[in-house]
FITI-29851 format. One record per residue (C-alpha): residue in one letter; x negated, z, y negated; residue number from 1. Coordinates in steps of 0.1 Angstrom, whole numbers, plus 5000, padded with zeros to 4 digits. Layout:
// residues N
- A X Z Y NUM
...
// end
This chain:
// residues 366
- X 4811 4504 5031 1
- X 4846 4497 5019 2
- X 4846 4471 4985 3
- X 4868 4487 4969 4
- X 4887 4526 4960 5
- X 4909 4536 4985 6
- X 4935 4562 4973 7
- X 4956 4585 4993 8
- X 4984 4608 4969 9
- X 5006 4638 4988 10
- X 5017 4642 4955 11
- X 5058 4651 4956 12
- X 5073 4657 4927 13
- X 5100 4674 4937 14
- X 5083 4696 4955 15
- X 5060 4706 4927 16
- X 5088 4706 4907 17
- X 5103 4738 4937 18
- X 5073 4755 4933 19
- X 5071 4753 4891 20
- X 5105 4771 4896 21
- X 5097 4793 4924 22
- X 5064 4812 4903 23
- X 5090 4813 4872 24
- X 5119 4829 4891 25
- X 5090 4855 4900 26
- X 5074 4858 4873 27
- X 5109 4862 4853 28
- X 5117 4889 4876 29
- X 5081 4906 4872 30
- X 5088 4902 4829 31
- X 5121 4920 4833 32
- X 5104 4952 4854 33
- X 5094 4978 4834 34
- X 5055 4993 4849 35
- X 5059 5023 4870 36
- X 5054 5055 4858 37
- X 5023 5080 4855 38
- X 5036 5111 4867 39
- X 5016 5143 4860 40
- X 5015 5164 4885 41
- X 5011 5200 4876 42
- X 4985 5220 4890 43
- X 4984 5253 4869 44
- X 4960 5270 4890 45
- X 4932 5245 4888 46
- X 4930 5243 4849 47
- X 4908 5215 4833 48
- X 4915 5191 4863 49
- X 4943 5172 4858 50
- X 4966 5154 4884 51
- X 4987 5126 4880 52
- X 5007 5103 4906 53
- X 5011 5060 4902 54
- X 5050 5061 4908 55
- X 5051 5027 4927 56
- X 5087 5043 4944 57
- X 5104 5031 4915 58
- X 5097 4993 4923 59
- X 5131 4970 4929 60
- X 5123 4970 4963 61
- X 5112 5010 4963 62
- X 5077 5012 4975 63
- X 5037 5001 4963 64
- X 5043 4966 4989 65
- X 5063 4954 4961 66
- X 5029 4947 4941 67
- X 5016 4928 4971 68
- X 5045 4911 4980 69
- X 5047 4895 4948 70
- X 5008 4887 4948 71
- X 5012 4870 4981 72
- X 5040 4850 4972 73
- X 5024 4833 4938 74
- X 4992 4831 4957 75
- X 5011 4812 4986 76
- X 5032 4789 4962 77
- X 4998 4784 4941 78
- X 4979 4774 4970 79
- X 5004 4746 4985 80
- X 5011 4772 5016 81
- X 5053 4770 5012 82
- X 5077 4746 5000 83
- X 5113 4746 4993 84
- X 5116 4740 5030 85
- X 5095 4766 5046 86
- X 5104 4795 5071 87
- X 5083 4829 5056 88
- X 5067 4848 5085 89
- X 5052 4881 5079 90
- X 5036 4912 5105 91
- X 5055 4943 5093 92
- X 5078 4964 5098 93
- X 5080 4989 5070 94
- X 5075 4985 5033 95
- X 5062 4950 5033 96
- X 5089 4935 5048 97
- X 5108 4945 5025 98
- X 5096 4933 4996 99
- X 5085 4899 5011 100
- X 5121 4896 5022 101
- X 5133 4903 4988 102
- X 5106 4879 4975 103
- X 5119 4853 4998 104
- X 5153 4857 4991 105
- X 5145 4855 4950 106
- X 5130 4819 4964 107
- X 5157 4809 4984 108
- X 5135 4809 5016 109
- X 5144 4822 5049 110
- X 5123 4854 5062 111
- X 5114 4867 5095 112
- X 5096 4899 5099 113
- X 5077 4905 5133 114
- X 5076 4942 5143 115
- X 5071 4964 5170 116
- X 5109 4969 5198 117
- X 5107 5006 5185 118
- X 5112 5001 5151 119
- X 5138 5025 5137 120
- X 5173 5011 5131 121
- X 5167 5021 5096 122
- X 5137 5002 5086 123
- X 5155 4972 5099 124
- X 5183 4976 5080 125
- X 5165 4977 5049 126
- X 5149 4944 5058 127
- X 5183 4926 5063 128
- X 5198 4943 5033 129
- X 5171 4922 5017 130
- X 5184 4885 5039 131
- X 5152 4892 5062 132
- X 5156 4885 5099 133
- X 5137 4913 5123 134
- X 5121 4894 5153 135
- X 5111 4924 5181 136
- X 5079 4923 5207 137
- X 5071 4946 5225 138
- X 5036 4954 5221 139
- X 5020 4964 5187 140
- X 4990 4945 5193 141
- X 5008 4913 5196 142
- X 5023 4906 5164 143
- X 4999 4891 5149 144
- X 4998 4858 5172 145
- X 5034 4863 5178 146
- X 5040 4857 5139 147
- X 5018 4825 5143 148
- X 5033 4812 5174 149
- X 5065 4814 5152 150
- X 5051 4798 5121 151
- X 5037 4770 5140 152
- X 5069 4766 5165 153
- X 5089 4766 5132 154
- X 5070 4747 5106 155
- X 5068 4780 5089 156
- X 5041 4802 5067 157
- X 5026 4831 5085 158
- X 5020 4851 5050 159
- X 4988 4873 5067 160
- X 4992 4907 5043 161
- X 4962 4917 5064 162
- X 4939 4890 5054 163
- X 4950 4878 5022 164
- X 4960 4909 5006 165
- X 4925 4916 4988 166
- X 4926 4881 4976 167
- X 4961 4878 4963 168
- X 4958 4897 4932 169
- X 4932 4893 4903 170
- X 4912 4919 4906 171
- X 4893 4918 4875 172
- X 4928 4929 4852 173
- X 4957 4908 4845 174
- X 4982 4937 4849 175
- X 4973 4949 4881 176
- X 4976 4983 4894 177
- X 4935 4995 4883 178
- X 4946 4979 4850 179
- X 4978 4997 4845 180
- X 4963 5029 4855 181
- X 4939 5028 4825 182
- X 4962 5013 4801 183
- X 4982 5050 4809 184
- X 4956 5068 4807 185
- X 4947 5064 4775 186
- X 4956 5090 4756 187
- X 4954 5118 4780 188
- X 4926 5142 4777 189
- X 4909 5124 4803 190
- X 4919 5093 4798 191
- X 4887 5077 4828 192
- X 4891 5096 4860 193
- X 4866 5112 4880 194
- X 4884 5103 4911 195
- X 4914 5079 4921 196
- X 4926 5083 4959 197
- X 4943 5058 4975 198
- X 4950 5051 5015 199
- X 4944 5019 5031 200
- X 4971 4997 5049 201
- X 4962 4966 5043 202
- X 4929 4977 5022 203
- X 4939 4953 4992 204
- X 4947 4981 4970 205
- X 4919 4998 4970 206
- X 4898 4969 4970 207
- X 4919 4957 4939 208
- X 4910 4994 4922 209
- X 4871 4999 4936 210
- X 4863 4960 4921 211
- X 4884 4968 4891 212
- X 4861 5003 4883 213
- X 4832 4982 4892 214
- X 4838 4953 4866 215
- X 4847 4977 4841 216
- X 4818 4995 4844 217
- X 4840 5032 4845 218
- X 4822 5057 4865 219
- X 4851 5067 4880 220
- X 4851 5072 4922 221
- X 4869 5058 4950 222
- X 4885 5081 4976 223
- X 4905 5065 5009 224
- X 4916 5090 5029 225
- X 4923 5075 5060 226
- X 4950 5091 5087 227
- X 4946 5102 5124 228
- X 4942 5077 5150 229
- X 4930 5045 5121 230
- X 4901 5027 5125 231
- X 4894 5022 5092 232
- X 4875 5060 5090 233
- X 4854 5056 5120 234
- X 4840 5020 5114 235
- X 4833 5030 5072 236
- X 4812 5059 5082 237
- X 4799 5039 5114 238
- X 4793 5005 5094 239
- X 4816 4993 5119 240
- X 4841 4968 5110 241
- X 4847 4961 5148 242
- X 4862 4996 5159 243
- X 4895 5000 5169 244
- X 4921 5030 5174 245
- X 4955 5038 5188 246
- X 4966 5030 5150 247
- X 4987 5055 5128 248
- X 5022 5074 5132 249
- X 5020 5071 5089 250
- X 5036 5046 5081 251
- X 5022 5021 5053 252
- X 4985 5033 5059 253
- X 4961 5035 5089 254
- X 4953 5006 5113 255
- X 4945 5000 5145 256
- X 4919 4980 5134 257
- X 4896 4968 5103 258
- X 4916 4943 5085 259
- X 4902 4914 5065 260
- X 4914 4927 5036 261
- X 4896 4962 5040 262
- X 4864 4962 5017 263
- X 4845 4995 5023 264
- X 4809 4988 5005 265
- X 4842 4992 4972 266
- X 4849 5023 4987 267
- X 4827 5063 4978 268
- X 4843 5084 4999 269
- X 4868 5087 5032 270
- X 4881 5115 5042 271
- X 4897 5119 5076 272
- X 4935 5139 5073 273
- X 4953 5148 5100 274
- X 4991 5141 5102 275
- X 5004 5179 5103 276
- X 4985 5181 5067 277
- X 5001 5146 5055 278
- X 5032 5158 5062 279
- X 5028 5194 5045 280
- X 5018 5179 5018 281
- X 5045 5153 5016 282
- X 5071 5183 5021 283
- X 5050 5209 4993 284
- X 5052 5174 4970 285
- X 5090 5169 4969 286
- X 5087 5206 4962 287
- X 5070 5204 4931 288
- X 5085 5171 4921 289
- X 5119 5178 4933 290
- X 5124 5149 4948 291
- X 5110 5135 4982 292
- X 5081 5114 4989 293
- X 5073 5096 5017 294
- X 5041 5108 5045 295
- X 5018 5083 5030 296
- X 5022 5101 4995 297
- X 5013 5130 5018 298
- X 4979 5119 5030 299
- X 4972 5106 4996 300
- X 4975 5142 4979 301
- X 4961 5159 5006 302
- X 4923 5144 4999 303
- X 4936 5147 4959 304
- X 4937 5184 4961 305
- X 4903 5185 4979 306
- X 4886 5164 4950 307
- X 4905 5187 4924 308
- X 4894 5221 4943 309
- X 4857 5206 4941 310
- X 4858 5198 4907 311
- X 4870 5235 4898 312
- X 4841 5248 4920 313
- X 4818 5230 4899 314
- X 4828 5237 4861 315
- X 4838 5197 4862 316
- X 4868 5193 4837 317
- X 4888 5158 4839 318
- X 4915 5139 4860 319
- X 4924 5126 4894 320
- X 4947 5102 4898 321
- X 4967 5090 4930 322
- X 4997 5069 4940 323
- X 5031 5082 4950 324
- X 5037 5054 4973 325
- X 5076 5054 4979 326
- X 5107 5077 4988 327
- X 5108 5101 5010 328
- X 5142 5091 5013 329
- X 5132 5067 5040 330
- X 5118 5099 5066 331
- X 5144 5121 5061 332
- X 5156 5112 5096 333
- X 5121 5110 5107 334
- X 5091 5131 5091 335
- X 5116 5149 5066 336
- X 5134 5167 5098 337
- X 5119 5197 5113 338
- X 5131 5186 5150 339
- X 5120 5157 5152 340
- X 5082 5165 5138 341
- X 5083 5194 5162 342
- X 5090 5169 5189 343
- X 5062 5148 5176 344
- X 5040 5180 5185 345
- X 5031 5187 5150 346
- X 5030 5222 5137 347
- X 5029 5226 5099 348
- X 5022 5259 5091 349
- X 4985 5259 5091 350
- X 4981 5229 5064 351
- X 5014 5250 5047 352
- X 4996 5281 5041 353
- X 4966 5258 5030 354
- X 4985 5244 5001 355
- X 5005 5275 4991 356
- X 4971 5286 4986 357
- X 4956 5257 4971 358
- X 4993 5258 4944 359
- X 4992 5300 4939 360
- X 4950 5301 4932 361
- X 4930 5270 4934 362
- X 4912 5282 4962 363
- X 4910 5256 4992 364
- X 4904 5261 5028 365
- X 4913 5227 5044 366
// end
């Protein structure tokens, strides 16, 4: 036994002193961003069941990633993960890229984003608007121990969305998304939903929102509709958290497998939507709106029209609520062009004529 203490201090003051200023410059940025908007979403033919849509499009950085991407940062500052020194890796290549890359530029960190060689030109070119650096492999599958080959051959911080996204944000209030929602709500006719649908990428949304209704004791249910060709639909209704799947042509939502950050015991219902219906409904959405949406938007009000049909059929008055994840501005090369979905073999005008029905009566067939 030693006879006396033996002390051993990492301490650094300067780089304490980084981090002190990192978590202001982001919470500064967060103090001057007004919360999103709670659209209503108008419904006439299904009266007593009112719709509204989370308008997370109208984040800096244009999409819901810009929540997470914040949460991850502070929680990787917080936790001693990066330093004023430290290369930022993240597996992405859509919406969370972005807003990491945005993040780590607000830092003054350098940010790589590890994606799949078939990327579109334009989500890269939103990345490097933002100072990110696009690194290409070739095989979906791989970039998860690509981006930690490159965090260890660098010195770097693999940031892990998939894992550390249900973690990152306090899920119990302090303005998260769940909170917001209510706050909102509040003077609305039905200010506690009977329903709010959200698709899983990561899954740390709607673990964030099925904790959050949980701790506040709200009755309110969890819907995740879950696109074609995800895991995450299969292994809930299996108990399954090993499945797997060919992953999802939405972008944003579906996996080829369960992530970490995927809690489905949080989770009351799934329903599995095809893509010709998520982008129909995208499509019928900008419609209404007048603006476009993007296909995960789509999926999201696809199970939302469901759950307000249901309600009608039952003599069950209140609200659903949902998120309008970002622009469609991003698809209109993609999804938002009739060629190119007709070359991705998708015919629309069965889910079409399912919600010109759904808009002109309230009935629905899908």
């Amino acid at each position: 036994m030693p006879d006396r203490a033996v002390t051993v201090d990492r301490s650094d003051p300067e780089v304490r002193a980084w981090v002190a200023d990192a978590v202001h410059r982001i919470e500064a940025d967060a103090q001057r961003s007004a919360d999103t908007h709670l659209v209503r979403f108008p419904v006439p033919a299904v009266p007593g069941v009112d719709l509204y849509l989370k308008d997370e499009s109208t984040h800096v950085t244009g999409s819901l990633k810009h929540r997470l991407a914040r949460s991850l940062f502070l929680y990787a500052l917080c936790n001693g993960w990066i330093g004023p020194r430290t290369t930022v890796i993240e597996s992405s290549s859509g919406s969370t890229a972005v807003s990491e890359a945005y993040f780590a530029r607000l830092v003054g960190l350098p940010f790589v984003a590890v994606m799949p060689a078939w990327t579109s030109r334009e989500k890269i070119a939103l990345i490097e608007r933002q100072g990110g650096r696009c690194h290409l492999v070739d095989s979906a599958a791989a970039i998860y121990d690509e981006s930690r080959r490159l965090a260890a051959e660098c010195g770097g911080h693999y940031m892990d969305q998939f894992t550390h996204a249900e973690r990152a944000t306090d899920w119990r209030g302090n303005n998260n998304i769940a909170e917001s929602i209510f706050a909102q709500l509040s003077l609305e006719p039905h200010p506690v939903p009977e329903w709010i649908v959200v698709a899983a990428g990561t899954g740390g949304t709607s673990a964030t929102i099925g904790r959050y209704l949980r701790y506040r004791g709200h009755p309110t249910r969890l819907c995740v509709p879950d696109p074609e060709n995800s895991a995450f639909f299969d292994a809930w209704c299996a108990s399954d958290p090993a499945r797997t799947a060919s992953g999802s042509r939405i972008e944003g939502i579906g996996r080829p497998r369960v992530e970490p950050s995927f809690v489905g015991q949080v989770v009351d219902r799934m329903v599995r939507v095809p893509d010709g219906c998520s982008i129909a409904a995208m499509r019928a959405a900008g419609q209404v709106l007048g603006r476009p949406v993007g296909p995960s938007t789509g999926t999201n009000l696809w199970a939302a029209f469901a759950l307000m049909a249901e309600m009608a059929a039952t003599g069950t008055a209140g609200s659903v609520v949902t998120l309008l994840c970002d622009s469609g501005e991003r698809y209109a090369a993609t999804w938002g062009d009739d060629a190119w979905v007709a070359a991705a073999g998708l015919d629309l005008s069965g889910p079409a004529a399912v919600l010109d029905r759904f808009l002109a009566t309230g009935a629905w067939d899908g």
